[in-house]
mmCIF file of the N, C-alpha and C atoms, coordinates in Angstrom:
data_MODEL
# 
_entry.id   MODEL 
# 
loop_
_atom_site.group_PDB 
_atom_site.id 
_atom_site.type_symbol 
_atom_site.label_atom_id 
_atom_site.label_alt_id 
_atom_site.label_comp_id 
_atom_site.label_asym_id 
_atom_site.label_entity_id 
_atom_site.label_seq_id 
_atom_site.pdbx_PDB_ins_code 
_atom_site.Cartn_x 
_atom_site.Cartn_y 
_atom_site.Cartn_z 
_atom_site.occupancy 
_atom_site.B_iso_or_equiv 
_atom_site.pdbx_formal_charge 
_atom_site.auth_seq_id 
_atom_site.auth_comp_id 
_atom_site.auth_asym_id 
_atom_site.auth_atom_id 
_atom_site.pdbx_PDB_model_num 
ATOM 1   N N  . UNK A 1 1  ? 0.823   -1.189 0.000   1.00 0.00 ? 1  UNK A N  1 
ATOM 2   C CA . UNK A 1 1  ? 0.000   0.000  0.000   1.00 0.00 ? 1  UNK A CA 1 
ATOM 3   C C  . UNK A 1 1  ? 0.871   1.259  0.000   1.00 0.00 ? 1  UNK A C  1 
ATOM 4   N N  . UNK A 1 2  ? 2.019   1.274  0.525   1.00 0.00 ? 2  UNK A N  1 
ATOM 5   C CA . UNK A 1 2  ? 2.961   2.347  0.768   1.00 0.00 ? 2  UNK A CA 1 
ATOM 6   C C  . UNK A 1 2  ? 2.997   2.723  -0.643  1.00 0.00 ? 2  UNK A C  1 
ATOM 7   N N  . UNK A 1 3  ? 3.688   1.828  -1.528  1.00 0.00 ? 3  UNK A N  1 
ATOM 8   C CA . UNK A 1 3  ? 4.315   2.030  -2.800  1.00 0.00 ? 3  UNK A CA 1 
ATOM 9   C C  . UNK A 1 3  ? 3.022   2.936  -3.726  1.00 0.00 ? 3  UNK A C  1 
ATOM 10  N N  . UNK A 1 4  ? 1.798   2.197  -3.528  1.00 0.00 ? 4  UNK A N  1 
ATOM 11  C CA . UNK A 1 4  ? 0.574   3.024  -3.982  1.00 0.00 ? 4  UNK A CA 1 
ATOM 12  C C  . UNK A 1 4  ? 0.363   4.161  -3.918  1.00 0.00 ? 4  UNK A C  1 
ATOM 13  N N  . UNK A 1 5  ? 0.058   4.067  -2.435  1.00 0.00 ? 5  UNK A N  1 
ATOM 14  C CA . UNK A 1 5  ? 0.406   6.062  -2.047  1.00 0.00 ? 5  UNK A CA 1 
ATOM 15  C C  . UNK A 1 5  ? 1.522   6.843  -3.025  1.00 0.00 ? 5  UNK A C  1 
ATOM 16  N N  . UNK A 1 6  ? 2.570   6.664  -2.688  1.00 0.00 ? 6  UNK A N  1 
ATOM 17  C CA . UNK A 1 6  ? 3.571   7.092  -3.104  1.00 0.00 ? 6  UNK A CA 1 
ATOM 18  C C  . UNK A 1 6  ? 3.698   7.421  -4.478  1.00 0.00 ? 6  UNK A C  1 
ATOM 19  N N  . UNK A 1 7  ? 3.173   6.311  -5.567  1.00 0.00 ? 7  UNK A N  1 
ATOM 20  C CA . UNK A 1 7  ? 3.476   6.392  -6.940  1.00 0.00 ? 7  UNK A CA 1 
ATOM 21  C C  . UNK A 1 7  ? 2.274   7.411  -6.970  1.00 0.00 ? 7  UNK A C  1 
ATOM 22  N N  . UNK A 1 8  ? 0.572   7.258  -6.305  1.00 0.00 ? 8  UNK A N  1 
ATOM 23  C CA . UNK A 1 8  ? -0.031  8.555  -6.710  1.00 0.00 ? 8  UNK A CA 1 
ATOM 24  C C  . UNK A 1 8  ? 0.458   10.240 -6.166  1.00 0.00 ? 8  UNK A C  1 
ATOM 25  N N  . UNK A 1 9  ? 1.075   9.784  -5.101  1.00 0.00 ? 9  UNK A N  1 
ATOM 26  C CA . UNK A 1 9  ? 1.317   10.958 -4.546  1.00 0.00 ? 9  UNK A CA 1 
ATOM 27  C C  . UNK A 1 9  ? 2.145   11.663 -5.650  1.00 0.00 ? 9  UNK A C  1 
ATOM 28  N N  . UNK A 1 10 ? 3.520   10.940 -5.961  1.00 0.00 ? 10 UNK A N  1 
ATOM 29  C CA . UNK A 1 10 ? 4.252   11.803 -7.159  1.00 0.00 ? 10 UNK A CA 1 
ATOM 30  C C  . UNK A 1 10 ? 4.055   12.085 -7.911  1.00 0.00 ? 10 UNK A C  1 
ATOM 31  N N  . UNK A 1 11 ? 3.046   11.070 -9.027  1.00 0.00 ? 11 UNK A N  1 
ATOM 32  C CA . UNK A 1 11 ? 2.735   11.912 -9.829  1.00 0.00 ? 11 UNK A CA 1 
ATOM 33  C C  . UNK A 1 11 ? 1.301   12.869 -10.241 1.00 0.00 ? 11 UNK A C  1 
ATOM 34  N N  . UNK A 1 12 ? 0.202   12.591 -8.977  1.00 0.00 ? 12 UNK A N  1 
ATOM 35  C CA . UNK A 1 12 ? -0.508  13.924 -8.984  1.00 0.00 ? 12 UNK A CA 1 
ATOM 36  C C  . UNK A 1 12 ? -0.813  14.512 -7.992  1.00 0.00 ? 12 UNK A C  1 
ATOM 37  N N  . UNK A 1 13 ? 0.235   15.124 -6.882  1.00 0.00 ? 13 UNK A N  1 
ATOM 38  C CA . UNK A 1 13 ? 0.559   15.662 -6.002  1.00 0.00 ? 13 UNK A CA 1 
ATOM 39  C C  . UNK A 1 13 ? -0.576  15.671 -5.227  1.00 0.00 ? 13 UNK A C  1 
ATOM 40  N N  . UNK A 1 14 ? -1.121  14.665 -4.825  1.00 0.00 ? 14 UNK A N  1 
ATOM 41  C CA . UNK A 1 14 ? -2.675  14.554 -4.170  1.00 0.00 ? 14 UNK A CA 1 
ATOM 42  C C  . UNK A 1 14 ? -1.442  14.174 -2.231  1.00 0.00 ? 14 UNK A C  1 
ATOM 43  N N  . UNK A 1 15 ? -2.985  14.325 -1.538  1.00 0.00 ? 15 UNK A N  1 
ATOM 44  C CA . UNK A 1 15 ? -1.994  14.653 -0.402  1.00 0.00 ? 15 UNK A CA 1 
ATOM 45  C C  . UNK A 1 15 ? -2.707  12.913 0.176   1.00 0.00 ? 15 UNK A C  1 
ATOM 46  N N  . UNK A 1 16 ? -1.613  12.924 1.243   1.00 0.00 ? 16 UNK A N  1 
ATOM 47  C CA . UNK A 1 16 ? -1.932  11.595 1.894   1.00 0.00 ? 16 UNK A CA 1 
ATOM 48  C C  . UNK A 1 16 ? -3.375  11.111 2.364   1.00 0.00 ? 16 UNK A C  1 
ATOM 49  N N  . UNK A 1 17 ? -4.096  12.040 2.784   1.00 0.00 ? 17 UNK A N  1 
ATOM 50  C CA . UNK A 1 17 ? -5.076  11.845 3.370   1.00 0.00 ? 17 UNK A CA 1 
ATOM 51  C C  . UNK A 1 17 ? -5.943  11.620 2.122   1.00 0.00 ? 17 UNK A C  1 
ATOM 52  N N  . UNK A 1 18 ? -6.153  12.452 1.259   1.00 0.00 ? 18 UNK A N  1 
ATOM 53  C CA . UNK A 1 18 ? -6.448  12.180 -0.474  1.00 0.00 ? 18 UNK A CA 1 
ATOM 54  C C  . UNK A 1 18 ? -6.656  11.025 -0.778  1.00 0.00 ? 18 UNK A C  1 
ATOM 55  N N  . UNK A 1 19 ? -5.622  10.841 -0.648  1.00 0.00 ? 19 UNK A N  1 
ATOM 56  C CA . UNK A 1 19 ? -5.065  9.383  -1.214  1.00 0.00 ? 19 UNK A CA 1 
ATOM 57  C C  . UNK A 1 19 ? -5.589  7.992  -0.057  1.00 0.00 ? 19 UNK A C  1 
ATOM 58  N N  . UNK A 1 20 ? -5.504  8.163  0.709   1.00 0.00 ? 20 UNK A N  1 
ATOM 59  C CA . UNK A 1 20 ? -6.230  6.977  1.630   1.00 0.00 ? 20 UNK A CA 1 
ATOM 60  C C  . UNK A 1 20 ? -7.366  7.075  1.778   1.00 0.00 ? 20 UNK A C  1 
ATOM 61  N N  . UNK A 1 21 ? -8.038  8.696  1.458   1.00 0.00 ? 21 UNK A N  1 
ATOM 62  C CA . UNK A 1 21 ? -9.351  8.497  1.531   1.00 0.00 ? 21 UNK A CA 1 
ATOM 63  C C  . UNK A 1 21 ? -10.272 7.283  0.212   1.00 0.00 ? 21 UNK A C  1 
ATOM 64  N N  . UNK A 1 22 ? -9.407  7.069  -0.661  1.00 0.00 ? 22 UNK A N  1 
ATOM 65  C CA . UNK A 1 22 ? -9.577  6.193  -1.470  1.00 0.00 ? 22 UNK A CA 1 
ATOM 66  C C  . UNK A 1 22 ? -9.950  4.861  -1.062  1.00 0.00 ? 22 UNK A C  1 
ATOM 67  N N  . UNK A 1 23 ? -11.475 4.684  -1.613  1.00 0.00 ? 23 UNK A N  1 
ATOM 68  C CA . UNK A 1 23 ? -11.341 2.830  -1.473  1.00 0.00 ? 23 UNK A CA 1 
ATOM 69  C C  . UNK A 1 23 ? -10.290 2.041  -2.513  1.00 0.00 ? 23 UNK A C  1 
ATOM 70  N N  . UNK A 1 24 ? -9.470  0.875  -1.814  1.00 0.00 ? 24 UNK A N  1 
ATOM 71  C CA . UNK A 1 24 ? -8.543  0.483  -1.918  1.00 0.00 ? 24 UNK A CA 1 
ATOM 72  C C  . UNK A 1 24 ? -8.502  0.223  -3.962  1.00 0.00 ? 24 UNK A C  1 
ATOM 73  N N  . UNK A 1 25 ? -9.569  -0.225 -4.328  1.00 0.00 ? 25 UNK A N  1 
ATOM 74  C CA . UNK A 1 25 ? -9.968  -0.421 -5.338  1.00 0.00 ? 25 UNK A CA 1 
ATOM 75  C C  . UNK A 1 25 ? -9.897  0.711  -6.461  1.00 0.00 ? 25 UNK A C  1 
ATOM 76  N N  . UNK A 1 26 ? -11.055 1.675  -6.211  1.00 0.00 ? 26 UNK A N  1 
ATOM 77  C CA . UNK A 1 26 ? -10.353 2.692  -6.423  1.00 0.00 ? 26 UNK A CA 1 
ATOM 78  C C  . UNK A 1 26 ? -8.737  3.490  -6.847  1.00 0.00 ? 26 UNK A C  1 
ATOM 79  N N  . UNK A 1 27 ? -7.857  3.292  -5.671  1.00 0.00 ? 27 UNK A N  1 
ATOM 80  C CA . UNK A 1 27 ? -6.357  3.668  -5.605  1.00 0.00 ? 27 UNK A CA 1 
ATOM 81  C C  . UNK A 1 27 ? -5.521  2.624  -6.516  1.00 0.00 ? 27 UNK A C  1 
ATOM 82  N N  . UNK A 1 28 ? -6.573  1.749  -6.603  1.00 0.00 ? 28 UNK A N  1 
ATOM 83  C CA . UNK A 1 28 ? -5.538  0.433  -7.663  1.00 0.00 ? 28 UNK A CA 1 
ATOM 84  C C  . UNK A 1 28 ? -5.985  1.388  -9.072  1.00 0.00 ? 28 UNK A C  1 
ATOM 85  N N  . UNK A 1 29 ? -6.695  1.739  -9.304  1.00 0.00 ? 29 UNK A N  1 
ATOM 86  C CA . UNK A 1 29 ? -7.440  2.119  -10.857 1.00 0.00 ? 29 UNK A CA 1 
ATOM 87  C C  . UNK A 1 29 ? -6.996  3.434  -11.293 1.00 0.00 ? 29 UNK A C  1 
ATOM 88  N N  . UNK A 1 30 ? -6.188  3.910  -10.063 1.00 0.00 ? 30 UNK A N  1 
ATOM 89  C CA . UNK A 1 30 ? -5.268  5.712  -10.529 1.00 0.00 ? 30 UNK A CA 1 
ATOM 90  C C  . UNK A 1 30 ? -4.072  4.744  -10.600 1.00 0.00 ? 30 UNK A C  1 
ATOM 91  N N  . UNK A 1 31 ? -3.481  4.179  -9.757  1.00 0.00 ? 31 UNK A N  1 
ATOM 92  C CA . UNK A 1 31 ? -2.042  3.385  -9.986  1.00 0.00 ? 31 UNK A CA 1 
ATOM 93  C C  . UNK A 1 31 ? -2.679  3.033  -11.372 1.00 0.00 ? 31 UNK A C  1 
ATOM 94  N N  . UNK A 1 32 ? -2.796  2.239  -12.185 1.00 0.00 ? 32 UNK A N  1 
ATOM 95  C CA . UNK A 1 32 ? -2.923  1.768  -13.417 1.00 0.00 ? 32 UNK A CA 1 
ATOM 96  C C  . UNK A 1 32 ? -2.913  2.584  -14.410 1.00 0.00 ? 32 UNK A C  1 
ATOM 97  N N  . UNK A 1 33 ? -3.971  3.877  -14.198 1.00 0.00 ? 33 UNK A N  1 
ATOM 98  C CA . UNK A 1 33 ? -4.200  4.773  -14.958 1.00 0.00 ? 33 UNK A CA 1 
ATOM 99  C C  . UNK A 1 33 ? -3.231  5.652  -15.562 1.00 0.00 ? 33 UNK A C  1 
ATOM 100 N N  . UNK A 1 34 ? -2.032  6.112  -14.041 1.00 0.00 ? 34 UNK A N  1 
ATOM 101 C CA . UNK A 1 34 ? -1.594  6.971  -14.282 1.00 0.00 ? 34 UNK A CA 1 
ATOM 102 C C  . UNK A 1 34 ? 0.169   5.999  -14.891 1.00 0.00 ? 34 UNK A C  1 
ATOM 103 N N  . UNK A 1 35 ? -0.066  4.293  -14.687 1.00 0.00 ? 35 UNK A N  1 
ATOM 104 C CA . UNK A 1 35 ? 0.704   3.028  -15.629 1.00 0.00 ? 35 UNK A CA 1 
ATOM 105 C C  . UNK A 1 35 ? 0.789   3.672  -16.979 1.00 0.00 ? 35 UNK A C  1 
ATOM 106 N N  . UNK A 1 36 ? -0.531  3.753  -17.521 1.00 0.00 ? 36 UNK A N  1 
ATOM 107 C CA . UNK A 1 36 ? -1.145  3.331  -19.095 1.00 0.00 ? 36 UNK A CA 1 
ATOM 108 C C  . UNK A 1 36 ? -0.520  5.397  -19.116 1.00 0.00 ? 36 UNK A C  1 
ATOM 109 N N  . UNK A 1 37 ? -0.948  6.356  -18.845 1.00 0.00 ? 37 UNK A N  1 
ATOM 110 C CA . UNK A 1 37 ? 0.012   7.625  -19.229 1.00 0.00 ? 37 UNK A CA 1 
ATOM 111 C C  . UNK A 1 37 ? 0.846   7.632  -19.662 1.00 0.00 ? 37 UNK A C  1 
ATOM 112 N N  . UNK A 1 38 ? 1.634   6.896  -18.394 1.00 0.00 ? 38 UNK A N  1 
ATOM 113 C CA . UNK A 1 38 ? 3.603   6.836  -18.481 1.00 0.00 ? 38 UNK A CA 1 
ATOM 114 C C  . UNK A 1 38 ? 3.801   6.127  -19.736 1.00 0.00 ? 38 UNK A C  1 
ATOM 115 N N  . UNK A 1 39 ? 3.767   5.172  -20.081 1.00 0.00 ? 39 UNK A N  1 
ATOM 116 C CA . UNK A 1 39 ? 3.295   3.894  -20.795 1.00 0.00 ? 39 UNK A CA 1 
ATOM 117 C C  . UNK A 1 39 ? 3.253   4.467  -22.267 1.00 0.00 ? 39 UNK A C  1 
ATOM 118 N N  . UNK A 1 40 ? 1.882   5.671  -22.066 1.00 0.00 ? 40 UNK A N  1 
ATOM 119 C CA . UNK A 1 40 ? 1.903   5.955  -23.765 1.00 0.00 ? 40 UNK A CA 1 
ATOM 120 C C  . UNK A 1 40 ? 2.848   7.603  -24.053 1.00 0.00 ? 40 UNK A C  1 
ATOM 121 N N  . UNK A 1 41 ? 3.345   8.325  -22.635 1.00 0.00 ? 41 UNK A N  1 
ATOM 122 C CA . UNK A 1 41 ? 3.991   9.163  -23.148 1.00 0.00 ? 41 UNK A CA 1 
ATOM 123 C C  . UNK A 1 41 ? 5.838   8.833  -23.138 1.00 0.00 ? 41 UNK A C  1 
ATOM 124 N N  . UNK A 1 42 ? 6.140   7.307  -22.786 1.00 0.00 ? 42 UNK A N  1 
ATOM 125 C CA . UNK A 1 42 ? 7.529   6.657  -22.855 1.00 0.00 ? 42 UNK A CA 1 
ATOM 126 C C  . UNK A 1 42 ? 7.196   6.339  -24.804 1.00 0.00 ? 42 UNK A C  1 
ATOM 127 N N  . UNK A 1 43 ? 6.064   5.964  -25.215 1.00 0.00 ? 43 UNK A N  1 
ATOM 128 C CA . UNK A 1 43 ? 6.174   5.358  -26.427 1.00 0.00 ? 43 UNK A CA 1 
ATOM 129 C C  . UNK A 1 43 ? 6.158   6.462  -27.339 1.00 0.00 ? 43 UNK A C  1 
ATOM 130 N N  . UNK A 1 44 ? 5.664   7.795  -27.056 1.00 0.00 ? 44 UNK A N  1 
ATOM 131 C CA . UNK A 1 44 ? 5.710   8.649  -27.772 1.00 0.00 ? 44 UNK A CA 1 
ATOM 132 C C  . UNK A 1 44 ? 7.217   9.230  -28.159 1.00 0.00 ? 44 UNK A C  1 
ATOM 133 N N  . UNK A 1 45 ? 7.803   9.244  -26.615 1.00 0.00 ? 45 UNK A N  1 
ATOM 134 C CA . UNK A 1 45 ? 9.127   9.420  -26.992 1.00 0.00 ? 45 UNK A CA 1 
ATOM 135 C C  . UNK A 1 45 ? 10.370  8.471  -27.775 1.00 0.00 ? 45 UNK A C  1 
ATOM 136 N N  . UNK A 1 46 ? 9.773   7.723  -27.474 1.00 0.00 ? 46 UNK A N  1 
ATOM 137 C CA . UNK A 1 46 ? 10.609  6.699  -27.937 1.00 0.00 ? 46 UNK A CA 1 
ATOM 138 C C  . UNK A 1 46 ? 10.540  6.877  -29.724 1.00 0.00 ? 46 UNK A C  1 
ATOM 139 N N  . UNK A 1 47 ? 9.207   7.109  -30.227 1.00 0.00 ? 47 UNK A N  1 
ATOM 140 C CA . UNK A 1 47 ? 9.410   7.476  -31.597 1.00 0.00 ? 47 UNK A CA 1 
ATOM 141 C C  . UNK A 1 47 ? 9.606   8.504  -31.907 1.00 0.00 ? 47 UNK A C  1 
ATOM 142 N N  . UNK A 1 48 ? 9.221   9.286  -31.292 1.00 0.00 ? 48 UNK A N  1 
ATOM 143 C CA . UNK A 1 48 ? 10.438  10.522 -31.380 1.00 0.00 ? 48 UNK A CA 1 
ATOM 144 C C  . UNK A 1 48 ? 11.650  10.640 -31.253 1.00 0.00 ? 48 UNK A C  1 
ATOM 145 N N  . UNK A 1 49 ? 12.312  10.320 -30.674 1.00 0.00 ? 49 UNK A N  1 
ATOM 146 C CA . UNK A 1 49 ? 14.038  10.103 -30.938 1.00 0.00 ? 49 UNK A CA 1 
ATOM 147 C C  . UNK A 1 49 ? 13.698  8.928  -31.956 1.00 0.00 ? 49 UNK A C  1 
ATOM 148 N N  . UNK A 1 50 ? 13.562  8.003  -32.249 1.00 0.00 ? 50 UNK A N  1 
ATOM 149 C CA . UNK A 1 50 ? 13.388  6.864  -33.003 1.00 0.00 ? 50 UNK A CA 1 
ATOM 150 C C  . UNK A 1 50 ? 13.515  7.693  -34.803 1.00 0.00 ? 50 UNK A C  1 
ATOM 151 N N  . UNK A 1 51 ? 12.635  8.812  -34.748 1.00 0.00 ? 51 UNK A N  1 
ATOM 152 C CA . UNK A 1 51 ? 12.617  9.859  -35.743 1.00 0.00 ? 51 UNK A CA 1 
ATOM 153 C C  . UNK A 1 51 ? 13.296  10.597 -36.504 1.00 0.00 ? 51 UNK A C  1 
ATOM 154 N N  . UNK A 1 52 ? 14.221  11.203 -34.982 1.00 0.00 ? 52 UNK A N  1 
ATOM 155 C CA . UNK A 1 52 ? 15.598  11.529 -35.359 1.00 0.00 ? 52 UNK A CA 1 
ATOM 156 C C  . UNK A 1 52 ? 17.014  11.204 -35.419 1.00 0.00 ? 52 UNK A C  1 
ATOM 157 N N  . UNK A 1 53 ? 16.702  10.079 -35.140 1.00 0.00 ? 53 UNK A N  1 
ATOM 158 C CA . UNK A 1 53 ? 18.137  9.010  -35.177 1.00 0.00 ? 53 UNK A CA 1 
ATOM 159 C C  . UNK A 1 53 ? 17.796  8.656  -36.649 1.00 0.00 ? 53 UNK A C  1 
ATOM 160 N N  . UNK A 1 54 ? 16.994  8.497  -37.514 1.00 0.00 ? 54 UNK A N  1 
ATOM 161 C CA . UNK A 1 54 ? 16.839  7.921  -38.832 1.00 0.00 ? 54 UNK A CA 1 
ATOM 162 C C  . UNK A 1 54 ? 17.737  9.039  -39.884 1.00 0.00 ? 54 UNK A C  1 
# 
């Protein structure tokens, strides 16, 4: 649960209490959410340099 907090806390500066006020279920479905972000703005970059290395 720590790691949960934590990964929402960093990246949408929501405060602890925020964040636990969450049913557990819930806090799994921003962890994922804010997964699938990272996820599609790593792939964006990636073809972007991918772009200019050609």
């Amino acid at each position: 649960m720590v790691e949960e907090v934590a990964y929402v806390a960093f990246h949408f500066h929501w405060s602890y209490e925020q964040i636990m006020n969450l049913e557990h279920l819930e806090r799994l479905k921003w962890v994922e959410e804010i997964a699938r972000i990272n996820r599609r703005l790593n792939d964006a970059a990636k073809s972007e340099a991918n772009e200019f290395s050609s």
